[in-house]
C-alpha positions as CSV (number, residue, x, y, z in Angstrom):
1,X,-12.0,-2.8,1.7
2,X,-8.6,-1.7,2.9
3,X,-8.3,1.1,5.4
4,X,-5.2,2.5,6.8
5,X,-6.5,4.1,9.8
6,X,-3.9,6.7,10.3
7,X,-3.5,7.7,6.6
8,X,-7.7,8.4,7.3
9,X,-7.2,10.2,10.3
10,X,-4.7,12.3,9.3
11,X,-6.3,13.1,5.7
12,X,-9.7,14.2,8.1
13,X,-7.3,16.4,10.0
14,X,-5.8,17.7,6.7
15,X,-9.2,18.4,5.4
16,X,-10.5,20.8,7.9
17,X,-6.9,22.7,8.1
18,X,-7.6,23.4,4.9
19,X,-10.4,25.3,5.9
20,X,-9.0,28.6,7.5
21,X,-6.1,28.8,4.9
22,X,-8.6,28.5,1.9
23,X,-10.7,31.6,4.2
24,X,-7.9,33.8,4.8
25,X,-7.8,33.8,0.6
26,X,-11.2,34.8,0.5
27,X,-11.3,37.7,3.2
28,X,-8.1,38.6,1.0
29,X,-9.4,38.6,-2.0
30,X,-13.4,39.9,-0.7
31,X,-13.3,42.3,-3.3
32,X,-13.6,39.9,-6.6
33,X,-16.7,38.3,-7.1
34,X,-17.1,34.7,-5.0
35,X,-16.0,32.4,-8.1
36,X,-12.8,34.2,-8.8
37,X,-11.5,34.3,-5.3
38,X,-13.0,30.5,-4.5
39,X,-11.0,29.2,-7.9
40,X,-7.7,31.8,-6.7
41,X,-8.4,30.6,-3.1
42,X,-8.0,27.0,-4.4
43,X,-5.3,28.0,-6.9
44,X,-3.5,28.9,-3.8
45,X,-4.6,25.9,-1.4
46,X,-3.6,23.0,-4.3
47,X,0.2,23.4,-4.2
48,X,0.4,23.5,-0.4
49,X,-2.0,20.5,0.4
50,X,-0.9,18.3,-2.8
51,X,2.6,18.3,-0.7
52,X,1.0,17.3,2.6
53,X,-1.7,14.5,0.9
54,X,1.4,13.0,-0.8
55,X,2.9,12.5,2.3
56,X,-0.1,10.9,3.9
57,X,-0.6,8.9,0.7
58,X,2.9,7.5,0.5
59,X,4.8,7.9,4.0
60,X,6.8,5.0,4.9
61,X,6.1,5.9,8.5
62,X,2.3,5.0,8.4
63,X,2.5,1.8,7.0
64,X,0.2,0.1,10.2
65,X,-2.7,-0.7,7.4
66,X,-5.7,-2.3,8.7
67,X,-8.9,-4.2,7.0
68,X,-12.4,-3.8,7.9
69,X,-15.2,-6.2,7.5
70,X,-18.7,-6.3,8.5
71,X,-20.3,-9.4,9.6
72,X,-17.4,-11.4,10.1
73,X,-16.4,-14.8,12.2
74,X,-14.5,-13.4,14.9
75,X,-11.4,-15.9,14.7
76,X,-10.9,-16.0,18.4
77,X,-14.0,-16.3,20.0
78,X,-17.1,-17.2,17.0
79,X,-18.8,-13.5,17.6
80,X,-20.6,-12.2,14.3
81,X,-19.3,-9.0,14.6
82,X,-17.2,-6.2,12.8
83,X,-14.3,-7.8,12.2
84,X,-10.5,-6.3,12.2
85,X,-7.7,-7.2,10.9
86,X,-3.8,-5.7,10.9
87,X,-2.4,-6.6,7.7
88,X,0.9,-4.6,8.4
89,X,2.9,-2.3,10.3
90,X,6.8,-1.3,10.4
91,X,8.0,-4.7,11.6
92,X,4.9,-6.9,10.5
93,X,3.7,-8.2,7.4
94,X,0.6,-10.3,7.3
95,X,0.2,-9.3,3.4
96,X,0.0,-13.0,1.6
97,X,-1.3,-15.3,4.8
98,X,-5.0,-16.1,5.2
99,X,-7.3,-13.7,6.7
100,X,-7.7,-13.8,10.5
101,X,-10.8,-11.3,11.3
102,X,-11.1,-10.3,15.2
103,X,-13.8,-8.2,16.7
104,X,-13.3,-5.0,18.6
105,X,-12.7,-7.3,22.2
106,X,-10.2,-9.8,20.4
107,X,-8.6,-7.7,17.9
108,X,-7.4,-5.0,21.0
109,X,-6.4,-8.2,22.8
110,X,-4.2,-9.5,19.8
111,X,-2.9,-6.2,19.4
112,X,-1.6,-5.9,22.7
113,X,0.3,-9.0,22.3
114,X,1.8,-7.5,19.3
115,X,2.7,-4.9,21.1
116,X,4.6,-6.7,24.0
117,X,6.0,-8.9,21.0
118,X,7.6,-5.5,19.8
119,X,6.0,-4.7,16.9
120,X,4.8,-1.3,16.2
121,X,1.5,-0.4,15.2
C-alpha cells in the first residue's frame, strides 16, 4: 500500500477544518429542519474543500511519497519489523528499483543521509 505521508496529514488537517465552516452553516441556517441545512451546509462546504483536496491530491510540492509494510526484513540490519520505504521526493526517484524496506531505527538513519546528500523529503 502506498502512503504519501504528507498528502495524509494534510487531508486529516483538512478534514477537521471542515468542521467549524460546515457549523457556522448550520447555526445559520438553525431555522430549517436538520436535513435541509446538513445537505445546504454541505452544498456550501463541497466547492470550497473540492479546491483544497485537489491540491492535496495533485500538488507537485508533496511528492515525498512513502510505502509502508508490515512484517518486513529490515534491509540494513535483519529486524522483522514495520518496514519503510521513500519511493520519491522532489529530487529523488526510487520508482522502478527493487524494494529496500528499513525499520523505524534504519529508515530515520537512511533519511538523514538523504538529507545531507541534498535531497528533500
Amino acid at each position: 500500500m502506498k502512503i504519501n505521508l504528507k498528502q495524509y496529514l494534510l487531508y486529516l488537517i483538512r478534514w477537521q477544518l471542515s468542521t467549524p465552516i460546515l457549523a457556522a452553516a448550520l447555526v445559520v441556517l438553525k431555522s430549517t429542519n436538520k436535513l435541509t441545512s446538513t445537505v445546504i451546509a454541505n452544498f456550501i462546504g463541497g466547492p470550497i474543500f473540492f479546491w483544497i483536496d485537489k491540491f492535496i491530491f495533485t500538488s507537485k510540492t508533496l511528492l515525498a511519497q512513502w510505502e509502508v509494510e508490515e512484517n518486513i526484513k529490515c534491509f540494513n540490519c535483519g529486524k522483522i519489523a514495520r518496514g519503510y520505504r521513500l519511493v520519491k521526493a522532489a529530487n529523488y526517484d526510487k520508482t522502478k528499483s527493487q524494494p529496500q524496506f528499513r525499520c523505524e531505527i534504519c529508515s530515520k538513519a537512511k533519511t538523514g543521509k538523504l538529507r545531507q546528500a541534498g535531497v528533500k523529503i
